[in-house]
CHARMM-style PDB file with segment names, atoms N, HN, CA, C and O in Angstrom:
ATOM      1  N   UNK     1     -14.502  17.159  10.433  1.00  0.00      PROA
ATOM      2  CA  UNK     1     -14.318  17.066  11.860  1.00  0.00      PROA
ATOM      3  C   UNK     1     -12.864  16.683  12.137  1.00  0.00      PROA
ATOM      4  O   UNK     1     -12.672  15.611  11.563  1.00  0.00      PROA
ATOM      5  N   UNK     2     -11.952  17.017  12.652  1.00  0.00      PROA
ATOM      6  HN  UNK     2     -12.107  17.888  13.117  1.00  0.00      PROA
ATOM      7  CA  UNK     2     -10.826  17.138  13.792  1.00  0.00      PROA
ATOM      8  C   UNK     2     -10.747  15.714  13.787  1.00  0.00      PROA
ATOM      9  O   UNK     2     -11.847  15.174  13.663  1.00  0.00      PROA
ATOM     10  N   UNK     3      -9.463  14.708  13.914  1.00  0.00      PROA
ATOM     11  HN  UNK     3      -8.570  15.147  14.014  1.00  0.00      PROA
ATOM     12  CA  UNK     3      -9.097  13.757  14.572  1.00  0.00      PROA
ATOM     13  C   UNK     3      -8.802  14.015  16.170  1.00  0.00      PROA
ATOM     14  O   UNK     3      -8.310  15.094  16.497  1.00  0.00      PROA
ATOM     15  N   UNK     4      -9.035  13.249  16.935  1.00  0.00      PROA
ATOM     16  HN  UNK     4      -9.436  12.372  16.669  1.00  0.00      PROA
ATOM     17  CA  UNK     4      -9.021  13.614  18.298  1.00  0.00      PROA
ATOM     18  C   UNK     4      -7.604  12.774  18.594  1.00  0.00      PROA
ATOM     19  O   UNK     4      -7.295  11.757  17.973  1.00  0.00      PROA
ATOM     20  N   UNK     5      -6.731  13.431  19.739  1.00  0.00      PROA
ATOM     21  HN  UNK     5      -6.982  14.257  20.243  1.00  0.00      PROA
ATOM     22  CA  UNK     5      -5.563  12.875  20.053  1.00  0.00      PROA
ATOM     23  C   UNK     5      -5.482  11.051  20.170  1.00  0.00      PROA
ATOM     24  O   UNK     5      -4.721  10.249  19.629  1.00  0.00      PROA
ATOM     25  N   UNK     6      -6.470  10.893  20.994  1.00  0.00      PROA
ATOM     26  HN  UNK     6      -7.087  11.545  21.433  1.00  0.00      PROA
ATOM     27  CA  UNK     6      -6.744   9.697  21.083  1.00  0.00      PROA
ATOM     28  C   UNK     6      -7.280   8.647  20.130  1.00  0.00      PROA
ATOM     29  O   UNK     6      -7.506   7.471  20.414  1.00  0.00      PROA
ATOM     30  N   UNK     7      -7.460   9.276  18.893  1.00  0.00      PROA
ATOM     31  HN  UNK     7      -7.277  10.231  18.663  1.00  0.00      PROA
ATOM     32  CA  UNK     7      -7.946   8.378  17.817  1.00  0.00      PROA
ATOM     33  C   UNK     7      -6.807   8.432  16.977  1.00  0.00      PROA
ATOM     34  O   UNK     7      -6.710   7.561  16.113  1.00  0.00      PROA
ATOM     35  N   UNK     8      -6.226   9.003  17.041  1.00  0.00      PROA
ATOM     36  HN  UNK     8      -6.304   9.711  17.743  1.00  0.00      PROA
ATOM     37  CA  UNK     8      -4.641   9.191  16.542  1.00  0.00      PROA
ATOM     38  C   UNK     8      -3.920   8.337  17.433  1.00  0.00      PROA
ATOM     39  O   UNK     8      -3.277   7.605  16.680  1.00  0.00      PROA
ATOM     40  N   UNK     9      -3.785   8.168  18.062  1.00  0.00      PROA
ATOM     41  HN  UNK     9      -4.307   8.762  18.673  1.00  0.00      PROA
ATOM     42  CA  UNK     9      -3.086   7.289  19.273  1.00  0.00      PROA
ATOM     43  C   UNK     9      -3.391   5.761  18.842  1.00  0.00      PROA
ATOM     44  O   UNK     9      -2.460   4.975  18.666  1.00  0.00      PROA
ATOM     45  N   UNK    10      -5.257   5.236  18.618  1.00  0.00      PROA
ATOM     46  HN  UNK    10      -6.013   5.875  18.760  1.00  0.00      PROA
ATOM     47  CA  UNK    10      -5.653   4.364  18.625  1.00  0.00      PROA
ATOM     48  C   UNK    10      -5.597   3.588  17.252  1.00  0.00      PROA
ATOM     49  O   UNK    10      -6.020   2.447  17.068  1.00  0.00      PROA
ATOM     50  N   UNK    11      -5.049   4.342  16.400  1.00  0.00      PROA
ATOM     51  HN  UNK    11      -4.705   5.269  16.550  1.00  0.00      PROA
ATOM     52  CA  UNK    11      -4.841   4.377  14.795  1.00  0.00      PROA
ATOM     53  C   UNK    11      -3.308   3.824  14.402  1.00  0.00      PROA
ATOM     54  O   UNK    11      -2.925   2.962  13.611  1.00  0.00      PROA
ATOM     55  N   UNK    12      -2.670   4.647  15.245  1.00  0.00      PROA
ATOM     56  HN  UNK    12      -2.981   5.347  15.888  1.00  0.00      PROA
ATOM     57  CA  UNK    12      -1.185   4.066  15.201  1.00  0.00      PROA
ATOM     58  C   UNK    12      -1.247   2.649  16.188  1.00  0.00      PROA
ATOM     59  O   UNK    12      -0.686   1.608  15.845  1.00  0.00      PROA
ATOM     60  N   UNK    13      -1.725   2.735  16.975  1.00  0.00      PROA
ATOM     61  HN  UNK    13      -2.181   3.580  17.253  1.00  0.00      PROA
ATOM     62  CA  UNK    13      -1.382   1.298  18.125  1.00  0.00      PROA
ATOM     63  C   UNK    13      -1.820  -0.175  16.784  1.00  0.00      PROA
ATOM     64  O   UNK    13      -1.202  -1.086  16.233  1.00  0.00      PROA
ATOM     65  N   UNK    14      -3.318   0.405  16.791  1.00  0.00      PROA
ATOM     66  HN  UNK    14      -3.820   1.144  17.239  1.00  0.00      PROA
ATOM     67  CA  UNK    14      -3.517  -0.702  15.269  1.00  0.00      PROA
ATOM     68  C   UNK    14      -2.539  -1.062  14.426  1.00  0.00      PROA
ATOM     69  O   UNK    14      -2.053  -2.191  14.355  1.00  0.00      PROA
ATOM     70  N   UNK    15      -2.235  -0.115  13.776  1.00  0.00      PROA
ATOM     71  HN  UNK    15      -2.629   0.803  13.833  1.00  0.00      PROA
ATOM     72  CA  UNK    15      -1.623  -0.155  12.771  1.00  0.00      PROA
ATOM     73  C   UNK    15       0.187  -0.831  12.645  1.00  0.00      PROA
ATOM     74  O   UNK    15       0.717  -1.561  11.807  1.00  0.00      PROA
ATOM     75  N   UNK    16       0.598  -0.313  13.626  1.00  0.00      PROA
ATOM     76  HN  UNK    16       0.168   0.280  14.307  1.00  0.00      PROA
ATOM     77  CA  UNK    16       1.549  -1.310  14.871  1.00  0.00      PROA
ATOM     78  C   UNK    16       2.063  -2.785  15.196  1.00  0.00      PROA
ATOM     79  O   UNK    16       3.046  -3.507  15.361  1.00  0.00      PROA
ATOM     80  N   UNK    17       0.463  -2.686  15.160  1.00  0.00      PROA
ATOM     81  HN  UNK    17      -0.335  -2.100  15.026  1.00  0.00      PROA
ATOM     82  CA  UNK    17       0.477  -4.188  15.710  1.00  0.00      PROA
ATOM     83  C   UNK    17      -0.270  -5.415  14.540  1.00  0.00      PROA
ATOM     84  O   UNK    17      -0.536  -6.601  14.734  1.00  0.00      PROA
ATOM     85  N   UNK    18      -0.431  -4.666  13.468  1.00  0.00      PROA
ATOM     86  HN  UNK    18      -0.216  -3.702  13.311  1.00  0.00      PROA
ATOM     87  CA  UNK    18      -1.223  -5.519  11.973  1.00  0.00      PROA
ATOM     88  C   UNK    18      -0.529  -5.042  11.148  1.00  0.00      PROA
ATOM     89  O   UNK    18      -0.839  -5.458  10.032  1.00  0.00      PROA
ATOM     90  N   UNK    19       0.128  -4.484  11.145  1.00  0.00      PROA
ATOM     91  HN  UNK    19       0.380  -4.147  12.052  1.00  0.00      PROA
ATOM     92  CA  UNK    19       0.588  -4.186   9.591  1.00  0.00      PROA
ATOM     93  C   UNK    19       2.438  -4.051   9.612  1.00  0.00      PROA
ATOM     94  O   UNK    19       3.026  -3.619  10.603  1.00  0.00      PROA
ATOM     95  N   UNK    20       3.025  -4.419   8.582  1.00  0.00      PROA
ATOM     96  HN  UNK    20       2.547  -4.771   7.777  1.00  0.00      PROA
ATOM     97  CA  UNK    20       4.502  -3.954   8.473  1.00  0.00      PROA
ATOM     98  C   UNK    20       4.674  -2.474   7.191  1.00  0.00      PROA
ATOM     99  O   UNK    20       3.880  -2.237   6.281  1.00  0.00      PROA
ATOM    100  N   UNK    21       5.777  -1.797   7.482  1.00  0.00      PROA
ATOM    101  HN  UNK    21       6.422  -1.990   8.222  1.00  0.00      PROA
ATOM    102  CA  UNK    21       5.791  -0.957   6.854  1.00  0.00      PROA
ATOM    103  C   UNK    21       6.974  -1.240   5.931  1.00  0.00      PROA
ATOM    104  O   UNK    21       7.985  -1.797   6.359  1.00  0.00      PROA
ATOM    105  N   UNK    22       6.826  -0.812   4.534  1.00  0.00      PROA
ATOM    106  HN  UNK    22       6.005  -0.359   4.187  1.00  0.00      PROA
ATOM    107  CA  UNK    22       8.369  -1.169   3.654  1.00  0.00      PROA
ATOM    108  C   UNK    22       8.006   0.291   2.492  1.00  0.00      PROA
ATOM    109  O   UNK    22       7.080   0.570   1.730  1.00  0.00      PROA
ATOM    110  N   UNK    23       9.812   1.199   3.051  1.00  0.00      PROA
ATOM    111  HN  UNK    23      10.564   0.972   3.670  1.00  0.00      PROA
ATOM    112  CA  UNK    23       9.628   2.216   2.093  1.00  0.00      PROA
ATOM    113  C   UNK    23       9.891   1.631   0.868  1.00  0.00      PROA
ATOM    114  O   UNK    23      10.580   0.654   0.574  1.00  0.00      PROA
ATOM    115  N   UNK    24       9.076   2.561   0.051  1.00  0.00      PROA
ATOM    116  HN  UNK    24       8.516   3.355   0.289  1.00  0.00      PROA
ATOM    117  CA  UNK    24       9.735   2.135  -1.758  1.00  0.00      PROA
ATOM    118  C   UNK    24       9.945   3.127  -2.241  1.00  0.00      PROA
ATOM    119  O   UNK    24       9.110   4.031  -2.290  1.00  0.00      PROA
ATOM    120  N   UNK    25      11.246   3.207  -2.769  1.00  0.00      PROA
ATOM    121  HN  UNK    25      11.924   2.473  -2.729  1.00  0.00      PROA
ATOM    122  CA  UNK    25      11.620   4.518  -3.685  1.00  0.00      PROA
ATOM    123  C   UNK    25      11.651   4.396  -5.019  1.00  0.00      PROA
ATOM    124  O   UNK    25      12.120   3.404  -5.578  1.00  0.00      PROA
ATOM    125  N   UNK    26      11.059   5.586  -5.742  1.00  0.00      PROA
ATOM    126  HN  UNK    26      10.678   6.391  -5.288  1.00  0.00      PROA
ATOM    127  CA  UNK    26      10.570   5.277  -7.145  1.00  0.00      PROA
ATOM    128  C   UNK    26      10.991   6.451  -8.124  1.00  0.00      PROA
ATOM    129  O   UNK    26      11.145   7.545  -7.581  1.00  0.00      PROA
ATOM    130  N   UNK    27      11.176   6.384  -9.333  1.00  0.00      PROA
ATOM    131  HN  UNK    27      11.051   5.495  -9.774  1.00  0.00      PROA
ATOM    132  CA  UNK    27      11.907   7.471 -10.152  1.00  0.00      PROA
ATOM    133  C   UNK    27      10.795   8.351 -10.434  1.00  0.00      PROA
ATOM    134  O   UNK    27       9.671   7.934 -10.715  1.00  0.00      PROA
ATOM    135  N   UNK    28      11.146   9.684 -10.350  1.00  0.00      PROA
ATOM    136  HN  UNK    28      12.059  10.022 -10.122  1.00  0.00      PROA
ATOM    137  CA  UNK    28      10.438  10.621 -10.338  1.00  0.00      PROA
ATOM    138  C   UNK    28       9.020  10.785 -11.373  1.00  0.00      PROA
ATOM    139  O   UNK    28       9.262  11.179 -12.514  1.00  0.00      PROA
ATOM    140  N   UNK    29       7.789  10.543 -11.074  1.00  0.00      PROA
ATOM    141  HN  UNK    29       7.593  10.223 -10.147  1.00  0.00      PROA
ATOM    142  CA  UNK    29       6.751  10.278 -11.875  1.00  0.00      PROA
ATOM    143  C   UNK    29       6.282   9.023 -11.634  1.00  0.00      PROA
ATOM    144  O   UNK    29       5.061   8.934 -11.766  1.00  0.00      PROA
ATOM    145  N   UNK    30       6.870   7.987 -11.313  1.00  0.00      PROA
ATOM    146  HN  UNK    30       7.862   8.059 -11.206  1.00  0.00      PROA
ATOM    147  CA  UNK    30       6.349   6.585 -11.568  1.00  0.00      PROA
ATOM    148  C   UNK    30       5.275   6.521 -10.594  1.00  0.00      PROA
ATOM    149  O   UNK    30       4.244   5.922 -10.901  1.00  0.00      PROA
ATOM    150  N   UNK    31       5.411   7.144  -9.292  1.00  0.00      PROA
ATOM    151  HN  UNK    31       6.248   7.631  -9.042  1.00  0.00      PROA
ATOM    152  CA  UNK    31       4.030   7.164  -8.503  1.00  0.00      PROA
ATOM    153  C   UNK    31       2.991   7.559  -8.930  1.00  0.00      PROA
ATOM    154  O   UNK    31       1.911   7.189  -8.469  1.00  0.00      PROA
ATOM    155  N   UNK    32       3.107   8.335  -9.829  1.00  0.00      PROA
ATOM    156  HN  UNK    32       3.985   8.636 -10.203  1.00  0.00      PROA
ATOM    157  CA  UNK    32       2.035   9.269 -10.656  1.00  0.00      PROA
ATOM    158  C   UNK    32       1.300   8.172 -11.888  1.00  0.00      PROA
ATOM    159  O   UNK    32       0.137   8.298 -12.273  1.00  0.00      PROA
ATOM    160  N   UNK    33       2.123   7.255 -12.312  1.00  0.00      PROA
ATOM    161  HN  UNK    33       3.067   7.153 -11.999  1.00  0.00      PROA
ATOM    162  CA  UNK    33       1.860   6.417 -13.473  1.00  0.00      PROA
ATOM    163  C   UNK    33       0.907   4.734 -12.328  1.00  0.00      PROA
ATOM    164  O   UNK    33      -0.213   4.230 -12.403  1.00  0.00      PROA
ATOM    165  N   UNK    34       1.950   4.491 -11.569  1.00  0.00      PROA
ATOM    166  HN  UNK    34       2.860   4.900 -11.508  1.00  0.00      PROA
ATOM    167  CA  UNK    34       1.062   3.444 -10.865  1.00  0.00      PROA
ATOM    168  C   UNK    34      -0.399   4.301 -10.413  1.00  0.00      PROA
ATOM    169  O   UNK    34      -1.484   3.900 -10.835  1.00  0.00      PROA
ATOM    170  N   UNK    35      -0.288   5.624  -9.430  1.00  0.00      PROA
ATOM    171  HN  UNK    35       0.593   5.949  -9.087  1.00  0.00      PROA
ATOM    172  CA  UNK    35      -1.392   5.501  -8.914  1.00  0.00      PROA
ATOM    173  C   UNK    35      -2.561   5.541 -10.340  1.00  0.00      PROA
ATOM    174  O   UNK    35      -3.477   4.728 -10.218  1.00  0.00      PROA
ATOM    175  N   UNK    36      -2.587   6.259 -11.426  1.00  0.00      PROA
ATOM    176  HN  UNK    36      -1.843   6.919 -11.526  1.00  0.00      PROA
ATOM    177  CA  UNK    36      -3.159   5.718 -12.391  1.00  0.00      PROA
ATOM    178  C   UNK    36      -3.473   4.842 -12.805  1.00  0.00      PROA
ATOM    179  O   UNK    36      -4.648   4.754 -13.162  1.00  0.00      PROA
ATOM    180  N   UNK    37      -2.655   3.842 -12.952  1.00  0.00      PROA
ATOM    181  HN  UNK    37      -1.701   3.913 -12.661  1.00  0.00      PROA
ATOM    182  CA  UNK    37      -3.051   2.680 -13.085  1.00  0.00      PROA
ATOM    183  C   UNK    37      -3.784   1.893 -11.899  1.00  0.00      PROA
ATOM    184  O   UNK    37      -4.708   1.121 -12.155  1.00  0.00      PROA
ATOM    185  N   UNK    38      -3.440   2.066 -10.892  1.00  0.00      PROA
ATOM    186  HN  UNK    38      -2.689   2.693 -10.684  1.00  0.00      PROA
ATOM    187  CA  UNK    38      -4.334   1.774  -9.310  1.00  0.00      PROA
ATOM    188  C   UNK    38      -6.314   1.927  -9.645  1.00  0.00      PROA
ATOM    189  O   UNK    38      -7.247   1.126  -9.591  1.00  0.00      PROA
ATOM    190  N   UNK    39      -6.160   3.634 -10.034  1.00  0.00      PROA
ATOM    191  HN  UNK    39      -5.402   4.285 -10.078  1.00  0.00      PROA
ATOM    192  CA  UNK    39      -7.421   4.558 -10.170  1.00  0.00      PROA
ATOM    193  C   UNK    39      -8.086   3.372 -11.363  1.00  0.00      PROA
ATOM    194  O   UNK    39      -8.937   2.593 -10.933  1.00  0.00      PROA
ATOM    195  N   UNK    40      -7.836   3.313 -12.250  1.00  0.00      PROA
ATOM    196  HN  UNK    40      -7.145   3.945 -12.599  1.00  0.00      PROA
ATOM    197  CA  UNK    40      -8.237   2.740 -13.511  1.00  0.00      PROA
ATOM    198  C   UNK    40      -8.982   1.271 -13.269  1.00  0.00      PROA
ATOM    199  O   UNK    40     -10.118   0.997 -13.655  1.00  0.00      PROA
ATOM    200  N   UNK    41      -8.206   0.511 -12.642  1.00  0.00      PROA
ATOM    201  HN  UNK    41      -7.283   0.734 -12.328  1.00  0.00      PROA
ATOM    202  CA  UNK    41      -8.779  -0.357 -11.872  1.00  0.00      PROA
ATOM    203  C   UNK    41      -9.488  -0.886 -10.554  1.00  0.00      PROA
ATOM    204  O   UNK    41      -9.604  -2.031 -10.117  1.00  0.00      PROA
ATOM    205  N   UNK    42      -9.907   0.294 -10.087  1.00  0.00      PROA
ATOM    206  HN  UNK    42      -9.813   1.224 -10.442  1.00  0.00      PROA
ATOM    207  CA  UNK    42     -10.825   0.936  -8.974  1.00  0.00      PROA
ATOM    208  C   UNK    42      -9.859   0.247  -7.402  1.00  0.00      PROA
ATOM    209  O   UNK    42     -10.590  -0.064  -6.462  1.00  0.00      PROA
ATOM    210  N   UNK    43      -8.738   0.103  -7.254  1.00  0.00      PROA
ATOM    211  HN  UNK    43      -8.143   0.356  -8.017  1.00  0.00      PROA
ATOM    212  CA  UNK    43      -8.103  -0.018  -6.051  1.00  0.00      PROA
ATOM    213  C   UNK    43      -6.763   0.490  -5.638  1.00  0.00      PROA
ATOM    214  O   UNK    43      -5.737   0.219  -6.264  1.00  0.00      PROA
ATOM    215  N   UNK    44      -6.799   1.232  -4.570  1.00  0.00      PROA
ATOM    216  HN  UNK    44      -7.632   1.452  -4.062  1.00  0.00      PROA
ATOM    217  CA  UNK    44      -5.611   1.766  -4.228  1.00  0.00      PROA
ATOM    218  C   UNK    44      -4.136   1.947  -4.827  1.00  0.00      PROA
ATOM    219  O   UNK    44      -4.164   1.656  -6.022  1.00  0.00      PROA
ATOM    220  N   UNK    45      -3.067   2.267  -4.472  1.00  0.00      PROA
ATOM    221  HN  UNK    45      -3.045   2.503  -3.500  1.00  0.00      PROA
ATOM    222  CA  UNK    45      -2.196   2.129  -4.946  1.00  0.00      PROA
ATOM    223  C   UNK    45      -1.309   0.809  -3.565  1.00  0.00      PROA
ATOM    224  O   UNK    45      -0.535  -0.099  -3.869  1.00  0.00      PROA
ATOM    225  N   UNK    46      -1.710   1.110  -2.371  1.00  0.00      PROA
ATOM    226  HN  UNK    46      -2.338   1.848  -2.124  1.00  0.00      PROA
ATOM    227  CA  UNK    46      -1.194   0.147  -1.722  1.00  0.00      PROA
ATOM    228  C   UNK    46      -1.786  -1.002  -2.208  1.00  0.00      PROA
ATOM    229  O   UNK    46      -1.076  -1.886  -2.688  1.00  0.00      PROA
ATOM    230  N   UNK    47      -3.100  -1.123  -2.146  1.00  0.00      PROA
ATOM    231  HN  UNK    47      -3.676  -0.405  -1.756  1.00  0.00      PROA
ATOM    232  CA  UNK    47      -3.965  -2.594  -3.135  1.00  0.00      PROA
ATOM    233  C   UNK    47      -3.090  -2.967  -3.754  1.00  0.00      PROA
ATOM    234  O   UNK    47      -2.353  -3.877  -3.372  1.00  0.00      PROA
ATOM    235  N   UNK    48      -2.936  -2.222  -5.092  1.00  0.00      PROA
ATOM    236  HN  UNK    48      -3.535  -1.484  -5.403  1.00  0.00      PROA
ATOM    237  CA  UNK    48      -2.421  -2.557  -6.431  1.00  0.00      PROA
ATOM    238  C   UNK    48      -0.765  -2.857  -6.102  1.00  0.00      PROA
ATOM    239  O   UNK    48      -0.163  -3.625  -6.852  1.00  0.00      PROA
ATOM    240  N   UNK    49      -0.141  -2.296  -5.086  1.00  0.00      PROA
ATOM    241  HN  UNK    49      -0.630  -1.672  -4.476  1.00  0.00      PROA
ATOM    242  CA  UNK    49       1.370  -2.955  -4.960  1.00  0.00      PROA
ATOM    243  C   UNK    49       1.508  -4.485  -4.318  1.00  0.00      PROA
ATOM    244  O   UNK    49       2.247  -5.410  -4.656  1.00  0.00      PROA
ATOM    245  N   UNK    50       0.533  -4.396  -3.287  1.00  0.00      PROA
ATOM    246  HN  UNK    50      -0.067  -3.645  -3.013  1.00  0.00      PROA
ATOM    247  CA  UNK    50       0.310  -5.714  -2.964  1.00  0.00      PROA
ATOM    248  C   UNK    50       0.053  -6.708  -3.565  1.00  0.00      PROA
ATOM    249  O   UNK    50       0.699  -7.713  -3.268  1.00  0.00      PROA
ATOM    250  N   UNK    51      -0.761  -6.779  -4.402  1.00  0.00      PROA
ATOM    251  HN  UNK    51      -1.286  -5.962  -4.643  1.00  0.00      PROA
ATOM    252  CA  UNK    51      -1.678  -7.558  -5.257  1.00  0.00      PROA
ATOM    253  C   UNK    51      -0.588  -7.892  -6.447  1.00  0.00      PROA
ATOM    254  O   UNK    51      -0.804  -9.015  -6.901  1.00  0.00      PROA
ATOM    255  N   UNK    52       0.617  -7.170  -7.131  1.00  0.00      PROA
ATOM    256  HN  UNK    52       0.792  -6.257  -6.762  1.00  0.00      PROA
ATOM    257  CA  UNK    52       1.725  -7.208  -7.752  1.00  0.00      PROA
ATOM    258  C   UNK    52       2.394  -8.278  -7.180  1.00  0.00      PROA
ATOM    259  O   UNK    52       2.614  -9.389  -7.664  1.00  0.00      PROA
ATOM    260  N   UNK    53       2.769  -7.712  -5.828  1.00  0.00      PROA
ATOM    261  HN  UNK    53       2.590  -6.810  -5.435  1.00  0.00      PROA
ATOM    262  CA  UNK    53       3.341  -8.725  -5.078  1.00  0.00      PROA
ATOM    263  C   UNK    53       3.261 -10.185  -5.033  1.00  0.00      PROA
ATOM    264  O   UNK    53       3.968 -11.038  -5.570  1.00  0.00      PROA
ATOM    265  N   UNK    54       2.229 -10.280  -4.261  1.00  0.00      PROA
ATOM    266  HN  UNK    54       1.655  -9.588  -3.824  1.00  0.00      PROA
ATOM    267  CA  UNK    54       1.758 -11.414  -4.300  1.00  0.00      PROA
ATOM    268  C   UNK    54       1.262 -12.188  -5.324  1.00  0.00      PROA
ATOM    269  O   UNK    54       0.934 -13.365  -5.173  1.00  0.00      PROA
ATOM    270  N   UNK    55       1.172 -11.379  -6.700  1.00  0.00      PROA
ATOM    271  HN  UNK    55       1.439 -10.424  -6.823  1.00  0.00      PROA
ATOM    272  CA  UNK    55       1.037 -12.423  -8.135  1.00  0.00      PROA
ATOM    273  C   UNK    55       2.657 -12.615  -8.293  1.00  0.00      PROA
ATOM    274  O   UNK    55       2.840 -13.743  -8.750  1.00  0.00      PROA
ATOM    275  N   UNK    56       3.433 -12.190  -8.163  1.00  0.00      PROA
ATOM    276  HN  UNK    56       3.284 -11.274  -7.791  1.00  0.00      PROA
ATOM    277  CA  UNK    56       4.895 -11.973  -8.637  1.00  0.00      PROA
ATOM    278  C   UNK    56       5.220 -13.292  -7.525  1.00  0.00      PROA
ATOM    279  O   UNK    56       5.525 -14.283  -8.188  1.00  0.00      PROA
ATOM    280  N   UNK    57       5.233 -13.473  -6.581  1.00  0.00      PROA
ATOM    281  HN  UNK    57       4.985 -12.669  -6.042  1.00  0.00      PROA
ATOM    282  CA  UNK    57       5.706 -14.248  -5.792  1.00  0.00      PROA
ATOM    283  C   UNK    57       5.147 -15.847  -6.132  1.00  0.00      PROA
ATOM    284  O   UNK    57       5.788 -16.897  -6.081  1.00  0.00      PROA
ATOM    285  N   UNK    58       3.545 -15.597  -6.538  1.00  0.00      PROA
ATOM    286  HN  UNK    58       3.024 -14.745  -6.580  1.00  0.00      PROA
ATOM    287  CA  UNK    58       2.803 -16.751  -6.710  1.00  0.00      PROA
ATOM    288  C   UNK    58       3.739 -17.542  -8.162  1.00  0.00      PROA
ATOM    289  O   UNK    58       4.168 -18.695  -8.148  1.00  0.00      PROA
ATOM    290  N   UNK    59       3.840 -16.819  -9.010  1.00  0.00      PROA
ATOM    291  HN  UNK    59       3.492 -15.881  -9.021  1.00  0.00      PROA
ATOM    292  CA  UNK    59       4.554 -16.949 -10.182  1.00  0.00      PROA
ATOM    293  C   UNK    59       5.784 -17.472 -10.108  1.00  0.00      PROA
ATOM    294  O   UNK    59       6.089 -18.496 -10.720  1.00  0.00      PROA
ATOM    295  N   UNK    60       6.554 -16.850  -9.395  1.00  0.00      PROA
ATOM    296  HN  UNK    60       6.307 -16.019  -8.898  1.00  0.00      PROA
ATOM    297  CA  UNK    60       7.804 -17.569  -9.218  1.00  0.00      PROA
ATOM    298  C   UNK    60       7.800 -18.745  -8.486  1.00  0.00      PROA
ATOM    299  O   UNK    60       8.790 -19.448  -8.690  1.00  0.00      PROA
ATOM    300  N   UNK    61       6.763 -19.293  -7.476  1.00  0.00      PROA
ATOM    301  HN  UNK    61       5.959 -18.722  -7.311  1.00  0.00      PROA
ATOM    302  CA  UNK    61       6.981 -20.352  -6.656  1.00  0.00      PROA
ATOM    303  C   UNK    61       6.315 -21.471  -6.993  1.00  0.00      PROA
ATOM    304  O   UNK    61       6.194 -22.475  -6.292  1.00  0.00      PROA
ATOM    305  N   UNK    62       5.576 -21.163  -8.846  1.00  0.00      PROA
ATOM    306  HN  UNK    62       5.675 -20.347  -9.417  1.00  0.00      PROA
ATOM    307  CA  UNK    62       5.134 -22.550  -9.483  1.00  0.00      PROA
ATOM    308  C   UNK    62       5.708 -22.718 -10.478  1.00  0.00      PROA
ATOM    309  O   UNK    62       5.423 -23.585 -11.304  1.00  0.00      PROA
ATOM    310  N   UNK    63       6.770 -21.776 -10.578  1.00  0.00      PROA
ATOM    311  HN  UNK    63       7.001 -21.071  -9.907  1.00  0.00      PROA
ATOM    312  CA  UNK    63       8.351 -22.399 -11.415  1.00  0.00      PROA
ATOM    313  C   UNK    63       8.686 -23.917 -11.396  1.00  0.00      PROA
ATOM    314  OT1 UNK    63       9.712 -24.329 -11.937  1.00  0.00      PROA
TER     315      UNK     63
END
């Protein structure tokens, strides 16, 4: 079924207003190797960058 203009509309306004966006540029293939590794462990590839994140950050701030 079709997205309707307005659910497109109502998708971005969300998304807007909860979420931040940050490009990441990556050497040719490596998207291909994370999202694998994402798949393997049954969550996304945004999941799995986040979840990096936020162990990486946790790690450094009980230095």
């Amino acid at each position: 079924m079709p997205v309707s203009k307005a659910q497109i509309k109502a998708t971005t306004k969300y998304e807007t207003a909860n979420y931040d966006k940050v490009l990441l540029r990556l050497p040719k293939g490596k998207r291909a190797e994370i999202k694998a590794h994402a798949d393997e462990h049954g969550e996304s590839v945004n999941g799995f960058i986040t979840r990096a994140i936020e162990n990486q950050i946790a790690k450094d701030t009980t230095v």
